[in-house]
DOMIVEX-964705 format. One record per residue: x, y, z of N, C-alpha, C in turn. Coordinates in Angstrom, 2 decimals. Layout:
N
<rec><n_x>X</n_x><n_y>Y</n_y><n_z>Z</n_z><ca_x>X</ca_x><ca_y>Y</ca_y><ca_z>Z</ca_z><c_x>X</c_x><c_y>Y</c_y><c_z>Z</c_z></rec>
...
% end
This chain:
79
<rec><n_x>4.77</n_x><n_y>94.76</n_y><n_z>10.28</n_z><ca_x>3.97</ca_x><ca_y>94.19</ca_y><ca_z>11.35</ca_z><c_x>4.64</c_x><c_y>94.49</c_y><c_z>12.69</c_z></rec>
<rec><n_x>4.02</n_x><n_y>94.51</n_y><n_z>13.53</n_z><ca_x>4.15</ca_x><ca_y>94.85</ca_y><ca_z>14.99</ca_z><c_x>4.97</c_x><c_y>94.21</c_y><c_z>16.09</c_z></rec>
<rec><n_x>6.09</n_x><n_y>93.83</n_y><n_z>16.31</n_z><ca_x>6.73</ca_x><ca_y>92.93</ca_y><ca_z>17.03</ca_z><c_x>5.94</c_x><c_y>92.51</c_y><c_z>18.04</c_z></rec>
<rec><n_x>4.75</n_x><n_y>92.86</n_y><n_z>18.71</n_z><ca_x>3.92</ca_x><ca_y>93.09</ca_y><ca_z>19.79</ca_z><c_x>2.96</c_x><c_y>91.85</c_y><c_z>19.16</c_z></rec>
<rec><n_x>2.81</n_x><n_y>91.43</n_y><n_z>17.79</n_z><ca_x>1.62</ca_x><ca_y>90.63</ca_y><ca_z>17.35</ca_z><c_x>2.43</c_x><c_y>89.35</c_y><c_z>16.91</c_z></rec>
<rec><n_x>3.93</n_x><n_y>89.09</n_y><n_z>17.23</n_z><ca_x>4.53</ca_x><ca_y>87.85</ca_y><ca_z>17.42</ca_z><c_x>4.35</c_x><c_y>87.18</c_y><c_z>18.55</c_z></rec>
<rec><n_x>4.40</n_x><n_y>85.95</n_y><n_z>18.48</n_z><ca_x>4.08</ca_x><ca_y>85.15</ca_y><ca_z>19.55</ca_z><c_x>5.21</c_x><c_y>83.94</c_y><c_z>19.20</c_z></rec>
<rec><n_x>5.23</n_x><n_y>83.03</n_y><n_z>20.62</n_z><ca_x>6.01</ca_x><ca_y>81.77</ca_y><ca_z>20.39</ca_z><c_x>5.27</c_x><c_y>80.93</c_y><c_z>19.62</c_z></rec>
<rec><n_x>6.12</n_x><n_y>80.34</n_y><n_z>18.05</n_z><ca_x>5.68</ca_x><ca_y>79.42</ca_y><ca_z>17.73</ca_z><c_x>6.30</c_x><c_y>77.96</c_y><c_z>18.49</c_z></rec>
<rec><n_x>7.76</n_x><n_y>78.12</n_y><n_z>18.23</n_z><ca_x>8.04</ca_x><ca_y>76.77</ca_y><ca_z>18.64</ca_z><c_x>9.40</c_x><c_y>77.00</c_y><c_z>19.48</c_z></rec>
<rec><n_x>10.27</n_x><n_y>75.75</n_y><n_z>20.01</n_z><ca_x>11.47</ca_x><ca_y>75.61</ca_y><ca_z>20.31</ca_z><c_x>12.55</c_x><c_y>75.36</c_y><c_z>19.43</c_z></rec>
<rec><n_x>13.61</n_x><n_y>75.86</n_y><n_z>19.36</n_z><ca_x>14.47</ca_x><ca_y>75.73</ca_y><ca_z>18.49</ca_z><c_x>15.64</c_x><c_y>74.97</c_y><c_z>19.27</c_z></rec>
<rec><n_x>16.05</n_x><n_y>73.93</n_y><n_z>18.83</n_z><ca_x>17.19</ca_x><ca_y>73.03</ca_y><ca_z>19.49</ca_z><c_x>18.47</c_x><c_y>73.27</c_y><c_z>19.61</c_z></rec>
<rec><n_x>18.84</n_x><n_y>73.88</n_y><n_z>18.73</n_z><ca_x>20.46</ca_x><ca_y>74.20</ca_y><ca_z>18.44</ca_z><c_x>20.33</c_x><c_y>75.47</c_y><c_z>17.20</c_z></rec>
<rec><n_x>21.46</n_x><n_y>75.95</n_y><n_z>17.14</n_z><ca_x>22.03</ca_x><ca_y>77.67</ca_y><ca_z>16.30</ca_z><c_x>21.72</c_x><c_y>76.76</c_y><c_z>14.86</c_z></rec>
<rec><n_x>21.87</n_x><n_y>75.48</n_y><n_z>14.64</n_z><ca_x>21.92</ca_x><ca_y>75.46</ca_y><ca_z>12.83</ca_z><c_x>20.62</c_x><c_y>75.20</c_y><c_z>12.40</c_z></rec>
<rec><n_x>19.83</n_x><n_y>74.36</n_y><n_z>13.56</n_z><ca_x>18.67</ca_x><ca_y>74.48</ca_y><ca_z>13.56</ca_z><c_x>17.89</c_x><c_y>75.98</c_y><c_z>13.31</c_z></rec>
<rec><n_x>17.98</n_x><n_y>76.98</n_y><n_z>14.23</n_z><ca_x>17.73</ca_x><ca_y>78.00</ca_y><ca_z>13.85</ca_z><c_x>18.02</c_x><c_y>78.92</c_y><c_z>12.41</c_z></rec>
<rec><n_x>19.22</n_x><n_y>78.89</n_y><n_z>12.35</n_z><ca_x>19.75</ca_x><ca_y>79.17</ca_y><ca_z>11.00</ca_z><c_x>19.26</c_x><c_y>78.83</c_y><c_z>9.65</c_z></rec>
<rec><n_x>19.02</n_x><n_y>77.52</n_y><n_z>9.91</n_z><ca_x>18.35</ca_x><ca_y>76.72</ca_y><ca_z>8.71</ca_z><c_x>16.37</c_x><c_y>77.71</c_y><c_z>8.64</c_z></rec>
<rec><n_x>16.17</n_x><n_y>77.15</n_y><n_z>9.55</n_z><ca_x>14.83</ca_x><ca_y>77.50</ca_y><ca_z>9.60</ca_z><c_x>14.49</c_x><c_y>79.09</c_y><c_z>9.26</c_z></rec>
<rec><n_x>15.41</n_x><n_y>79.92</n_y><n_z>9.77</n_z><ca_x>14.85</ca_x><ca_y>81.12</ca_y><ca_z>9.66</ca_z><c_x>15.63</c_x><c_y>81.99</c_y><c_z>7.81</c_z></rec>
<rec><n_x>16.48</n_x><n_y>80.58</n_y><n_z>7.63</n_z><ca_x>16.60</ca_x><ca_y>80.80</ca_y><ca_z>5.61</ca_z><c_x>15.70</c_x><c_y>80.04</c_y><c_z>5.16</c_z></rec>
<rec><n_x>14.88</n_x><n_y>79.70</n_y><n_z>5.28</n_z><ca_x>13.76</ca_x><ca_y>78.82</ca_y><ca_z>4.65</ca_z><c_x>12.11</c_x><c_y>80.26</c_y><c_z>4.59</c_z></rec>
<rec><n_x>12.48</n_x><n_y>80.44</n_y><n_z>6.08</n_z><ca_x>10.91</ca_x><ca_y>81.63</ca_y><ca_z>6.36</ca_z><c_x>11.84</c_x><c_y>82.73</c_y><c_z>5.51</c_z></rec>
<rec><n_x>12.69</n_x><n_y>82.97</n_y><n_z>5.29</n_z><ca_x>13.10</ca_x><ca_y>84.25</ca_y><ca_z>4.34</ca_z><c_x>12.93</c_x><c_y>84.03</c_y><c_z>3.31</c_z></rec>
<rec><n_x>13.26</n_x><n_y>82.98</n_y><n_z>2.46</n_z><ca_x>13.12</ca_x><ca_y>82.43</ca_y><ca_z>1.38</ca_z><c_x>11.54</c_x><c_y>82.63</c_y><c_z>1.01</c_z></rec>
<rec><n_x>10.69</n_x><n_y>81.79</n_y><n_z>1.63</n_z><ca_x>9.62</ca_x><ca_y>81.78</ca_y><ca_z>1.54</ca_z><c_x>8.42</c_x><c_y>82.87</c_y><c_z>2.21</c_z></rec>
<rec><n_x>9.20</n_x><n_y>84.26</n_y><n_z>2.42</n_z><ca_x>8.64</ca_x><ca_y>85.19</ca_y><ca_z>2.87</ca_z><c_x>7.76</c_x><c_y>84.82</c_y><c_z>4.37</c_z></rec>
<rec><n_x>7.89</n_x><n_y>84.59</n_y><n_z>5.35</n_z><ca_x>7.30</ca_x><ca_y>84.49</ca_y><ca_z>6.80</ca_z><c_x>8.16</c_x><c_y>85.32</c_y><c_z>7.14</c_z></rec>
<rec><n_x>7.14</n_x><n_y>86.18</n_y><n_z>7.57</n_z><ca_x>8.10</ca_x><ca_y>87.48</ca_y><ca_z>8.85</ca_z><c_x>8.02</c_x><c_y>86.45</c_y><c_z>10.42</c_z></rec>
<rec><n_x>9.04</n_x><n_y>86.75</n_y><n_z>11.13</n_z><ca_x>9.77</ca_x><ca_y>85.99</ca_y><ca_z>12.38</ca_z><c_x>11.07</c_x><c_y>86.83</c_y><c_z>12.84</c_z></rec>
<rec><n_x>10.89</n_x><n_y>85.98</n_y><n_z>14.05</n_z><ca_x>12.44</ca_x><ca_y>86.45</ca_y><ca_z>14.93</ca_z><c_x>12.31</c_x><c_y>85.34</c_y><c_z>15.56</c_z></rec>
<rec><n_x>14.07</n_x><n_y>85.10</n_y><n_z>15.54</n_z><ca_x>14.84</ca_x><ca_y>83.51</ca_y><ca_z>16.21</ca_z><c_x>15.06</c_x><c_y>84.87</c_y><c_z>17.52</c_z></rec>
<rec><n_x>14.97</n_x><n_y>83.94</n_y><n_z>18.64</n_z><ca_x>15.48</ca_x><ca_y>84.64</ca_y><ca_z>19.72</ca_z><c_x>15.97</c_x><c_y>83.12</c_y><c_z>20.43</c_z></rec>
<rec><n_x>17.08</n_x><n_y>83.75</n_y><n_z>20.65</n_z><ca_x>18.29</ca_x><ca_y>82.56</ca_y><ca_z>21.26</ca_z><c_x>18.20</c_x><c_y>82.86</c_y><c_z>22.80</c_z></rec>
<rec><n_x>17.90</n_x><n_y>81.60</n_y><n_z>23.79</n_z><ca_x>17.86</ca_x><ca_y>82.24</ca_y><ca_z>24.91</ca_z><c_x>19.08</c_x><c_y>82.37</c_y><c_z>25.86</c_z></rec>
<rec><n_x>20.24</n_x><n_y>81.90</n_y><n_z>25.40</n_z><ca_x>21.77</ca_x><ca_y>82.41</ca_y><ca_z>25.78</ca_z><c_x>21.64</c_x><c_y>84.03</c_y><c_z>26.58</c_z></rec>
<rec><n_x>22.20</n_x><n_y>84.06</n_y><n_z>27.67</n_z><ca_x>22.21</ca_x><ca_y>84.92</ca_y><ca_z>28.80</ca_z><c_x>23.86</c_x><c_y>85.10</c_y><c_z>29.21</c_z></rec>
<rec><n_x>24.66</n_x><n_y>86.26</n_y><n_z>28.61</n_z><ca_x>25.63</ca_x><ca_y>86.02</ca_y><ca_z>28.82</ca_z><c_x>25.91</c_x><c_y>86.00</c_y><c_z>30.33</c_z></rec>
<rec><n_x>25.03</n_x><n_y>86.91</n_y><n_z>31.52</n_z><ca_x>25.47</ca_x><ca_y>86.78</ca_y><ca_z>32.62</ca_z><c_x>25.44</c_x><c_y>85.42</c_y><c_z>33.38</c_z></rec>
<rec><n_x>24.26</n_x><n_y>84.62</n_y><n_z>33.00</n_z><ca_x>24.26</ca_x><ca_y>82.89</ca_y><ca_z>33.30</ca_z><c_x>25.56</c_x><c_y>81.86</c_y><c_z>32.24</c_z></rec>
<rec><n_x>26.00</n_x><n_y>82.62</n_y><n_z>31.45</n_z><ca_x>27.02</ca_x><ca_y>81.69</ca_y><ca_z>30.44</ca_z><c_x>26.16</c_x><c_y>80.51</c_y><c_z>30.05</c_z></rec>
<rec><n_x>24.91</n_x><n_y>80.84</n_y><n_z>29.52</n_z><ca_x>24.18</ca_x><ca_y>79.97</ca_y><ca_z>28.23</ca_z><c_x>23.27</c_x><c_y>78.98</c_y><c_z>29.75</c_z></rec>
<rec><n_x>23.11</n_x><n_y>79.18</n_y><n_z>30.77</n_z><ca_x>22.54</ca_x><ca_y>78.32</ca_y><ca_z>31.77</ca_z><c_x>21.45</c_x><c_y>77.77</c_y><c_z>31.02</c_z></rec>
<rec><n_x>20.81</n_x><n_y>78.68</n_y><n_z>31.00</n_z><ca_x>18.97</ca_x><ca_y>78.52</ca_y><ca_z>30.49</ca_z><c_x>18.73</c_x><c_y>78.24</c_y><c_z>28.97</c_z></rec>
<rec><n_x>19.81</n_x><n_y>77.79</n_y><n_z>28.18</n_z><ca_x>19.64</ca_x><ca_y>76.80</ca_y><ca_z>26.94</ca_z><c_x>19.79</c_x><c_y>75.99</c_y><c_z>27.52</c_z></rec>
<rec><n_x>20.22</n_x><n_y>74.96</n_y><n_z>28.15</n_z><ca_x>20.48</ca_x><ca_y>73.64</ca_y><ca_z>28.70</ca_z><c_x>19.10</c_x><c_y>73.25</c_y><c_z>29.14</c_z></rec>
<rec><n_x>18.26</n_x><n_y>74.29</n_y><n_z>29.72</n_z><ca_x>17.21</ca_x><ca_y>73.58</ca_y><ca_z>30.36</ca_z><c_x>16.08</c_x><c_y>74.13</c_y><c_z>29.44</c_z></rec>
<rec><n_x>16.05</n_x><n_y>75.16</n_y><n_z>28.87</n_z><ca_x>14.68</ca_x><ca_y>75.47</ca_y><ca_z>27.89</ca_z><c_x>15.18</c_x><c_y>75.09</c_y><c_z>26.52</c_z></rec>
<rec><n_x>16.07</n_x><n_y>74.83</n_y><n_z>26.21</n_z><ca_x>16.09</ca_x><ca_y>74.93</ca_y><ca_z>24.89</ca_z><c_x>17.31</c_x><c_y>75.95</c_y><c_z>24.20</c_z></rec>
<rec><n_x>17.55</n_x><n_y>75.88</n_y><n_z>22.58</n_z><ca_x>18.39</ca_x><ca_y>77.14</ca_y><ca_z>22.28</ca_z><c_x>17.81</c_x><c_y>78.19</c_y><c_z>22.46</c_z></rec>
<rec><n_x>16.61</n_x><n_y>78.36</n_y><n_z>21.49</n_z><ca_x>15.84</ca_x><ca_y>79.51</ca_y><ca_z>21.58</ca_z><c_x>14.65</c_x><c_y>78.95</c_y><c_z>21.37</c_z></rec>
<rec><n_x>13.89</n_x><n_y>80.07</n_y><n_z>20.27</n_z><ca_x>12.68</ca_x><ca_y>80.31</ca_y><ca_z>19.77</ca_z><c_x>12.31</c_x><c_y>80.86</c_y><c_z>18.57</c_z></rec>
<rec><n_x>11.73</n_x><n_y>80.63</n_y><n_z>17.82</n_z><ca_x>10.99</ca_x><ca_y>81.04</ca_y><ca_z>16.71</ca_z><c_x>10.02</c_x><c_y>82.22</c_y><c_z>17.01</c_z></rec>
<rec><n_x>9.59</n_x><n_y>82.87</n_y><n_z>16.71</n_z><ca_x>8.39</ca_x><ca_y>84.38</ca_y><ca_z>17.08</ca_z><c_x>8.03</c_x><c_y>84.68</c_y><c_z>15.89</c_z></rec>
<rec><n_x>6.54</n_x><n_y>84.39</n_y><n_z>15.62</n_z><ca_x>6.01</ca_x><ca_y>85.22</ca_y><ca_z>14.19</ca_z><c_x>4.27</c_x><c_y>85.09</c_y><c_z>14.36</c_z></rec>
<rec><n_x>4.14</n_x><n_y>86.05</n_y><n_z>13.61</n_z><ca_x>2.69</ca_x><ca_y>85.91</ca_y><ca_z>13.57</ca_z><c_x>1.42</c_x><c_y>84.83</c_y><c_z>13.53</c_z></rec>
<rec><n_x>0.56</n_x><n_y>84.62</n_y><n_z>14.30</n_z><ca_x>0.13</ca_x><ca_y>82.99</ca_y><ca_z>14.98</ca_z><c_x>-0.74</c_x><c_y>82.71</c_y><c_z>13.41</c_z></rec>
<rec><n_x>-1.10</n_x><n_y>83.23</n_y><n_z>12.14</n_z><ca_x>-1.38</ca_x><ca_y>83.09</ca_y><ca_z>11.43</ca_z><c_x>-0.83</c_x><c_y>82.25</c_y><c_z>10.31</c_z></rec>
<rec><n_x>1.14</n_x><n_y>82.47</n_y><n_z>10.82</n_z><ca_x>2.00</ca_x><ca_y>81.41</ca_y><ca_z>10.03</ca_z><c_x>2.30</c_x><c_y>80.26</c_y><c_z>10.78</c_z></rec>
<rec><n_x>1.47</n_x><n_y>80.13</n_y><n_z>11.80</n_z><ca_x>2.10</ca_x><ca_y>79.21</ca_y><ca_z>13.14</ca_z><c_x>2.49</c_x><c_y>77.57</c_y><c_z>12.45</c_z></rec>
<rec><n_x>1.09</n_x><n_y>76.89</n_y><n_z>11.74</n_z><ca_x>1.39</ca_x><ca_y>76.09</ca_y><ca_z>11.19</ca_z><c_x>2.09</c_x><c_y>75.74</c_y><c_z>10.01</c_z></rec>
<rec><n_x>2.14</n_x><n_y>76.44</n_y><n_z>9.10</n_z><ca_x>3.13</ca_x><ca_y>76.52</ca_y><ca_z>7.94</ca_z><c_x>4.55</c_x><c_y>76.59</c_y><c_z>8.82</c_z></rec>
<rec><n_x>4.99</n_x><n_y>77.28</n_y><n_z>9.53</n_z><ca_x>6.29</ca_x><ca_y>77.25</ca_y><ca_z>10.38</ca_z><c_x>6.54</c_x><c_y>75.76</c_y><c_z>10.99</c_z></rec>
<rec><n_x>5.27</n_x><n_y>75.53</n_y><n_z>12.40</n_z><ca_x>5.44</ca_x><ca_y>74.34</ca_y><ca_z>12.22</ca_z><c_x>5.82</c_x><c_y>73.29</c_y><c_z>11.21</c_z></rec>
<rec><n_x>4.96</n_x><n_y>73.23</n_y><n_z>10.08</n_z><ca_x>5.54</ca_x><ca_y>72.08</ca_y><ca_z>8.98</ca_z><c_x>6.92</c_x><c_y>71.62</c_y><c_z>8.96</c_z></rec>
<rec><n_x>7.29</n_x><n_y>73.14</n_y><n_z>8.39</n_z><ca_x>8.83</ca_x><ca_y>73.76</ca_y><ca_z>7.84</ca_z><c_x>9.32</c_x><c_y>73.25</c_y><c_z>9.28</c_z></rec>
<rec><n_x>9.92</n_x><n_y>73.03</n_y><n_z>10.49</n_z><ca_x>10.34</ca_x><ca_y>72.62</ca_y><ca_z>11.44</ca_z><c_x>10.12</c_x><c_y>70.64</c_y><c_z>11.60</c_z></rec>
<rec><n_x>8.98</n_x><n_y>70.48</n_y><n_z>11.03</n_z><ca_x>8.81</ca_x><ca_y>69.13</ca_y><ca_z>11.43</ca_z><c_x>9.95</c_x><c_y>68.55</c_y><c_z>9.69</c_z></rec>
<rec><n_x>9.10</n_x><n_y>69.20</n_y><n_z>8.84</n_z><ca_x>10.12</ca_x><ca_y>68.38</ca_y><ca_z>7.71</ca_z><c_x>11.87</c_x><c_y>68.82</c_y><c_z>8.42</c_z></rec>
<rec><n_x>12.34</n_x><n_y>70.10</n_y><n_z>8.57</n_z><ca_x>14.07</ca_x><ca_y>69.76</ca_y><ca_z>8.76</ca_z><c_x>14.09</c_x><c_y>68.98</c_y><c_z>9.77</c_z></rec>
<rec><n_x>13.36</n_x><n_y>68.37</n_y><n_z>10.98</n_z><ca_x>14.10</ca_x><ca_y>67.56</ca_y><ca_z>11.95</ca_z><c_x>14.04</c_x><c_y>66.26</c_y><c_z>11.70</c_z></rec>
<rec><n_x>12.94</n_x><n_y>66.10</n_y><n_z>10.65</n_z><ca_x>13.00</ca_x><ca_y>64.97</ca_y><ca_z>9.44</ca_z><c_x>13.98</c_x><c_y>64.42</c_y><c_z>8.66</c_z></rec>
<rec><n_x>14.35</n_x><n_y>65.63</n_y><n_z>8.37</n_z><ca_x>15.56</ca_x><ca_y>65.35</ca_y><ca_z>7.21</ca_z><c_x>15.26</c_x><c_y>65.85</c_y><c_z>5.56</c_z></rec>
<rec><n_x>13.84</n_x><n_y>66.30</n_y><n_z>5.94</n_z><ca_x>13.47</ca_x><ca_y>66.39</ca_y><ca_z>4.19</ca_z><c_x>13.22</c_x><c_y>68.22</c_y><c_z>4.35</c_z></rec>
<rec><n_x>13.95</n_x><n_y>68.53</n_y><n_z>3.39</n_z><ca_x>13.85</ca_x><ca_y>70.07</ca_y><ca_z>2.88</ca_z><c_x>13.61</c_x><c_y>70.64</c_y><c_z>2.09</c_z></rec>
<rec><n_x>13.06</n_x><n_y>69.79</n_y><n_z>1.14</n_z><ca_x>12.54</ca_x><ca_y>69.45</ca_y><ca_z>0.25</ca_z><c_x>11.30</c_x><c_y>70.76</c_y><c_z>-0.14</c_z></rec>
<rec><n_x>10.56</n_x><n_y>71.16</n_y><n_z>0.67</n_z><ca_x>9.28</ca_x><ca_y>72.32</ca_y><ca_z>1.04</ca_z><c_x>9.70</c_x><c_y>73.15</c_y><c_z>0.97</c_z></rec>
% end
């Protein structure tokens, strides 16, 4: 698939957050890209105010991703 037909699904809070989430969409086959918005020339400025990163995948998995994001900040991983 086309990197061009990813879009933002969501915000990602922190690196384990990300980590976690994007072994879950591997696991469970969702194509994605975590993009961390760390800027080495700002030294991480613009995570403080947007966020760590982002999630990017096709708007077709948008809600299944969502889920998978609402259960880990839940606590259940269960899915």
């Amino acid at each position: 698939m086309n990197e061009s037909e990813y879009v933002k699904i969501a915000i990602l809070e922190n690196q384990f957050e990300a980590q976690i989430i994007s072994a879950v969409m591997e696991d469970t086959g969702i194509p994605h890209i975590i993009r961390s918005y760390h800027d080495t020339a700002y030294d991480g400025l613009f995570q403080a105010q947007k966020g760590w990163g982002e999630v990017r995948a096709p708007l077709d998995y948008g809600k299944q991703i969502l889920e998978i994001l609402s259960d880990l900040r839940a606590g259940d991983q269960s899915k």
